[in-house]
Each structure stands twice: as structure tokens, then as C-alpha cells.
C-alpha positions in Angstrom: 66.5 46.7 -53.5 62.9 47.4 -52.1 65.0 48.9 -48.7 68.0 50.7 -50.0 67.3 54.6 -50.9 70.8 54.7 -52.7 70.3 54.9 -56.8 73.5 53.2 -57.3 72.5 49.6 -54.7 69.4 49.6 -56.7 70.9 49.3 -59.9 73.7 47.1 -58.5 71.1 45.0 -57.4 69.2 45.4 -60.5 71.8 43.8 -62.8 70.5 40.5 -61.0 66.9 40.5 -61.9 65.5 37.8 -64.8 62.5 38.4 -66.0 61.0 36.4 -68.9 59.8 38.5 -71.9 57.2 38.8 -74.2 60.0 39.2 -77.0 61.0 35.0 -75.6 59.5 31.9 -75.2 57.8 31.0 -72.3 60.8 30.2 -69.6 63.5 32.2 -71.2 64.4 34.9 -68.7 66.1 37.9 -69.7 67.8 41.0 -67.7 67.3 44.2 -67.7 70.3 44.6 -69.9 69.5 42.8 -72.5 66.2 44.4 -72.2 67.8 47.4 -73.3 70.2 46.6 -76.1 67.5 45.9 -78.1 65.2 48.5 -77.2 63.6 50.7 -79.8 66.4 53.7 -80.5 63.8 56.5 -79.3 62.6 54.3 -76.1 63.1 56.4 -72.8 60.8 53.4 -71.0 60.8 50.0 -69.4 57.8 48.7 -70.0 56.8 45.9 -67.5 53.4 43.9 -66.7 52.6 41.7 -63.5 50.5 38.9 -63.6 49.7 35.6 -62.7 50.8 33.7 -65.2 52.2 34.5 -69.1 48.8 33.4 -70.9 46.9 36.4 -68.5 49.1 39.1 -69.2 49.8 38.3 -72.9 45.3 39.1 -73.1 45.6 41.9 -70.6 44.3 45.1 -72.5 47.7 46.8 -71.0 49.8 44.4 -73.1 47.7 45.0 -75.9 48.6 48.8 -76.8 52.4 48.1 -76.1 52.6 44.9 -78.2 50.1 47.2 -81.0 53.5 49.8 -80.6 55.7 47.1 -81.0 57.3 47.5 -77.3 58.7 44.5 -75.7 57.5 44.0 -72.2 58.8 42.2 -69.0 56.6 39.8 -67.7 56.6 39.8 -63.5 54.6 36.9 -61.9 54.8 37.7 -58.3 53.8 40.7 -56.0 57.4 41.1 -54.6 58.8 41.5 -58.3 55.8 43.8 -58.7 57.3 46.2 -55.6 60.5 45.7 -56.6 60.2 46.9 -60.2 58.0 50.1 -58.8 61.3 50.6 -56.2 63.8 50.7 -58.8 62.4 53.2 -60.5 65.2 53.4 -63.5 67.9 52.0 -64.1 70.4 53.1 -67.2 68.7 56.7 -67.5 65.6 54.3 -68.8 62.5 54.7 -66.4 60.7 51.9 -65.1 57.1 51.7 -66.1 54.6 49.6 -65.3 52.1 48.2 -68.8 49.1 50.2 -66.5 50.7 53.4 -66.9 52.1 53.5 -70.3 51.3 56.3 -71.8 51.4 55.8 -75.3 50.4 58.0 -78.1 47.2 57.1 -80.6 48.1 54.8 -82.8 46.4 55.7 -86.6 43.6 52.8 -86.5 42.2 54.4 -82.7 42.2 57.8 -84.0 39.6 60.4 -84.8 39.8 59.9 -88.8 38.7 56.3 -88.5 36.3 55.1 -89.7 35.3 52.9 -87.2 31.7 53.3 -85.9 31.9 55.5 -81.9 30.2 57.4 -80.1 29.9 61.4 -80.6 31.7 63.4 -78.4 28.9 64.6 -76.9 27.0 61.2 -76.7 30.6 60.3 -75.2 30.5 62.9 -72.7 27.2 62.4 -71.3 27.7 58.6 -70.6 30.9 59.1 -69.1 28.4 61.6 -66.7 26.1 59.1 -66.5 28.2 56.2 -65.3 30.2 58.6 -62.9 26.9 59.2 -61.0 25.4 55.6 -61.5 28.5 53.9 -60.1 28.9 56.7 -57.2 31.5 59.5 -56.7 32.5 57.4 -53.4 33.6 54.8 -55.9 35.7 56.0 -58.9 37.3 59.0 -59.3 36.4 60.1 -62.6 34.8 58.3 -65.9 36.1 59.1 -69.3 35.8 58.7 -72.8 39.6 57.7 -74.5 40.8 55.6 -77.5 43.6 54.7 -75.8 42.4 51.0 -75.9 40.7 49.1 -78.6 39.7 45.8 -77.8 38.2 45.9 -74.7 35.0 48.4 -73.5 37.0 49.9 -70.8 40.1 50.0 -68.8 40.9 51.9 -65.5 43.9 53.9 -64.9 45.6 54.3 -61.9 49.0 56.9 -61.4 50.3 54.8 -58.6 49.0 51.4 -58.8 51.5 49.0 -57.6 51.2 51.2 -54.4 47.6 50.9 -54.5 48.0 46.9 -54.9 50.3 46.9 -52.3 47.8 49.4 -50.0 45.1 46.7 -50.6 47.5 44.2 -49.8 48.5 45.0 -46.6 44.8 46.0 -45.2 43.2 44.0 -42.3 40.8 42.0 -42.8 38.3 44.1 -40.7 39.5 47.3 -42.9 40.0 46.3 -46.6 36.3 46.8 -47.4 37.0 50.4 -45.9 40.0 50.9 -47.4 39.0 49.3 -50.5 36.1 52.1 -51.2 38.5 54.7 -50.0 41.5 54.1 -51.9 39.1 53.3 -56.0 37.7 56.6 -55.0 40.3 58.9 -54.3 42.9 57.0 -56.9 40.9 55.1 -60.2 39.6 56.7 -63.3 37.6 54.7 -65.7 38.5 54.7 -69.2 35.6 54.1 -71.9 36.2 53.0 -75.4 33.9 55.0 -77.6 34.2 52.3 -80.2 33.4 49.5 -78.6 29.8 47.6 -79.4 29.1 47.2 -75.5 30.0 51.0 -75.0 28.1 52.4 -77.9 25.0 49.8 -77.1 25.1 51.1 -73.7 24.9 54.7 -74.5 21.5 53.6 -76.1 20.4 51.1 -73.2 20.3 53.7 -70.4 17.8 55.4 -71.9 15.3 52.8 -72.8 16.2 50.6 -69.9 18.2 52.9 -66.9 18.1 49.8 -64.7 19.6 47.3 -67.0 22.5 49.6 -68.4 23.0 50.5 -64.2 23.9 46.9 -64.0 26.1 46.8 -67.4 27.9 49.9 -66.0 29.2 48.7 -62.8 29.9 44.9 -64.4 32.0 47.4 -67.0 33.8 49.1 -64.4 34.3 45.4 -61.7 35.9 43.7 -65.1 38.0 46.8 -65.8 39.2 46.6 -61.8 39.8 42.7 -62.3 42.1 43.3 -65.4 44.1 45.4 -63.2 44.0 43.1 -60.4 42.1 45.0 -58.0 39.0 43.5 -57.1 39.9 41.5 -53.7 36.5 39.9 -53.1 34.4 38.8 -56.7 31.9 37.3 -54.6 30.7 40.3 -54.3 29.4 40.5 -58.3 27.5 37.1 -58.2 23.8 38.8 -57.6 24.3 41.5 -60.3 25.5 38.5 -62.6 22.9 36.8 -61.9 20.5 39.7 -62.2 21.9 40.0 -65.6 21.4 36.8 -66.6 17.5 36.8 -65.7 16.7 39.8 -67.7 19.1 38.4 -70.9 17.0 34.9 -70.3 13.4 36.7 -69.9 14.1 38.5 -72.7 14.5 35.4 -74.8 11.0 34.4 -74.2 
């Protein structure tokens, strides 16, 4: 299925594919049939999420908006699943999407008559600046204020990120830090949840304390990478942890 360019082999080959589902228990596999009798009427989508195991993707912030919608979502444990899903495309006129790219209207409790406590627009706007230059235009491609999530501070979005994964993937060794910078820069937008306590406590921070909310920001932005699975060396976070956690312990005293 990932080699054949003819519609019809994929969807031949398609017919095969099991997947378990967040609308089953855990080890009841479904097909993409079944997947779509039962489909919401109006549903042109279907929606998928890859992940390591059931218990990671049912707390990925993805998930979270579809199962808020009510979507049912395939569950995809392996990279080669991952490919294959982003190769079929469609299949029955429905299009394959991946839970990262969902693009799902506000729901009534994220939009702007609630009265949940976020950030102005302009206070909005100006972080989103803020972080874009703190975290480096060589490292994300744009920062931006959203309610398309709710529980977690931010998210990142990526048009093309099984490719992106795969990119990553595929990288030598000697290369992937290299390709790594290149590819979040020219590919990965931050989202920012306006009402979220860390977000609207960090709009505040960065003006009393610029070097502390420099460190929140790009700890923001490596957790949104890791909940989309692209962060290929966490090592890499261990000294601004553990700056963070010096300043959180001194200010104790």
C-alpha cells in the first residue's frame, strides 16, 4: 500500500487493515469499514492518532478535541501504520486524517463568549511575538494564539507531519541535529492557549522576570514537540529543567 500509486490497490489493500479504536476496548481491532458505518452522518473524515501505546494517545491533546466532538478515532501504534495511513490517503470518498491535523471547528465552552478567564487579544498577540523571537525564527515557524485546545498550554501544528516524522526518521545520525532545526523551522507552528493558567501567568512573567519566562517558553514549546512525537534527543532539556527547578527551589526560601 505504501508503494502502489493506483487508488484502487490502495483501497484493496486497505480493506485489510485492523486498527483498534477509541470507540472499543483495548485489543478489539476494527476495519476501516466498520469505521465508517458508524460514522457521524455529516463526517467527510477519518480521523486517526499514532502512538505508542492506547493510554498515551487516549491523554494526547489531539485526541482530546476529537473525543470533546464526539469523533471516534483509530488508534495506530507503529511508524509503518503511521506511513501507511498518510499513503492511503482515502478510502470510500472519506479522507484520511491524522488527530494532528484535524481541523475542527470551536466548540461553545473554547469560544470567545466564555467566560473563562484569557488573555486579551492584544496581550495574546504580543506574547505570541515574544516567544517567536525568544525561541528563534531558525526554530519554529510561527507562534500563535488559538482556542483550538483547552487543556493543555500549547500544541504545535504541523500540515505534513507524518512526513516530517518520517524526514526525522530516516536522517543520519551526523545530520539529524541539522535536519532537525531545518525541518521545525520551515514546517511547525506553535499554538498558545489564551486560557490556560501557565499561558496567561506567562504573559505576566516575561515582564517582571524575561529570563525565567525564556526558560518557560521553550519548555512550552519542547513539551508541545514531545506530544507530537518530535523531539528525537530529550537529553537535550535536562539543564533548562534543571535551571527551572533552582529558581522554583530559591524561590521557596
Amino acid at each position: 500500500m505504501v508503494t502502489t500509486e493506483s487508488t484502487s490497490e490502495r483501497e484493496d489493500l486497505a480493506k485489510l487493515l485492523r486498527f483498534e479504536s477509541t470507540a472499543e476496548e483495548s485489543g478489539v481491532l476494527v476495519s476501516l469499514d466498520q469505521y465508517i458505518e458508524r460514522a457521524k452522518e455529516d463526517q467527510k473524515q477519518v480521523y486517526y492518532l499514532c502512538a505508542p501505546s492506547r493510554e498515551v494517545a487516549l491523554s494526547s491533546p489531539y485526541y482530546e478535541s476529537l473525543s470533546d466532538a464526539g469523533y471516534e478515532v483509530l488508534l495506530t501504534y507503529n511508524k509503518e501504520d503511521d506511513v501507511a495511513m498518510f499513503r492511503l490517503e482515502s478510502y470510500k470518498d472519506k479522507k484520511i486524517c491524522s488527530a494532528e491535523n484535524a481541523n475542527l471547528p470551536t466548540t461553545k465552552s473554547r469560544d470567545s463568549t466564555s467566560t473563562v478567564d484569557k488573555l486579551s487579544d492584544k496581550d495574546g498577540k504580543d506574547l505570541a511575538t515574544w516567544m517567536r523571537d525568544v525561541l528563534g525564527r531558525e526554530t519554529v515557524k510561527e507562534v500563535k494564539i488559538t482556542d483550538r485546545q483547552h487543556s493543555q498550554p500549547a500544541v504545535v501544528s504541523v500540515k505534513n507531519l507524518t512526513t516530517l516524522r518520517h524526514y526525522l526518521d530516516m536522517a543520519p545520525p551526523e545530520q539529524k541535529e541539522a535536519s532537525y532545526k531545518y525541518l521545525l523551522h520551515d514546517n511547525v507552528t506553535l499554538e498558545l492557549n489564551p486560557s490556560h493558567p501557565i499561558i496567561r501567568e506567562l504573559s505576566e512573567l516575561r515582564e517582571g522576570s524575561p529570563d525565567i519566562a525564556g526558560l518557560v517558553a521553550a519548555q512550552l514549546f519542547d513539551n508541545a514537540l514531545i506530544n507530537a512525537n518530535l523531539v528525537h534527543d530529550p537529553r537535550r532539556m535536562v539543564p533548562r529543567i534543571n535551571q527551572l527547578l533552582d529558581s522554583l527551589l530559591k524561590g521557596r526560601k
